[in-house]
C-alpha positions in Angstrom: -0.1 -2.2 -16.6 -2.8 0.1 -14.7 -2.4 1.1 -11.2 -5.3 -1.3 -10.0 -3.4 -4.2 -11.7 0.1 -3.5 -10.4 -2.2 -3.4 -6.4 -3.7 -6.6 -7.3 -0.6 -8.1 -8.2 1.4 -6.7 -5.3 -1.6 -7.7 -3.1 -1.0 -11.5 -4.2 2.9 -10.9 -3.6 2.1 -9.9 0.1 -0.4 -12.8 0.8 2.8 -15.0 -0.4 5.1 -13.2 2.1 7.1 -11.5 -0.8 7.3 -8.4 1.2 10.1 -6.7 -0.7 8.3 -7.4 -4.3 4.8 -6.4 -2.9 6.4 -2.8 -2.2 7.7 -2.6 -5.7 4.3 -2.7 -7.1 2.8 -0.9 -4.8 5.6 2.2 -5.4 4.9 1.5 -9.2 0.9 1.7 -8.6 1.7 5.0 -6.5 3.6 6.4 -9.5 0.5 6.3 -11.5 -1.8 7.0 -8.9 -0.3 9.1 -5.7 -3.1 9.5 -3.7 -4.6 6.3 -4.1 -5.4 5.9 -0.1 -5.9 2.4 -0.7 -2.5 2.0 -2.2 -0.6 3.7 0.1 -2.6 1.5 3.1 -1.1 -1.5 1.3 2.7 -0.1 0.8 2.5 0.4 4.7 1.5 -2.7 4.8 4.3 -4.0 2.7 6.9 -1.7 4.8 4.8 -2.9 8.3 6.3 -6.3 7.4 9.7 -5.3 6.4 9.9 -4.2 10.2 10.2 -0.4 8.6 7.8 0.7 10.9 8.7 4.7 10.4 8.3 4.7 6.7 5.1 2.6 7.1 3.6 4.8 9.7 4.0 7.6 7.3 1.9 5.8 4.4 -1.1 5.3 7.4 -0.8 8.6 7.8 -1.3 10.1 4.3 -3.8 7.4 4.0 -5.8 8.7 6.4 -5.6 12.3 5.7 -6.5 11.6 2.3 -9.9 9.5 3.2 -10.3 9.8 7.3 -13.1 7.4 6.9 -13.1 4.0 7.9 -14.3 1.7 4.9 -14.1 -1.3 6.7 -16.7 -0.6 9.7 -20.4 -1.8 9.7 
């Protein structure tokens, strides 16, 4: 399995609220594909609602130093 199909399928895992399986494939995605700023956005996700707020604040962070842009504005 490629990196984008291990994100899909732990993207499907979080809208479920399987939190602690959604982080799995998103670490496994990661493995392939470390600085994927996408995947690590969705692993802090994943850690956001596991209440591991440090850990998740980290991903954000990478994240953003990788791509400092903001995709999602108009």
């Amino acid at each position: 399995m490629d990196s984008s199909e291990l994100s899909s399928k732990g993207k499907k895992l979080l809208e479920d609220g399987k939190f602690e399986e959604a982080l799995a494939f998103f670490e496994q995605a990661l493995l392939k594909n470390p600085n994927d700023p996408d995947l690590l956005n969705d692993k802090g996700v994943a850690l956001r609602s596991l209440g591991r707020y440090d850990e998740a604040i980290e991903c954000f962070n990478k994240s953003l130093e990788i791509d400092p842009r903001d995709k999602h504005s108009s």
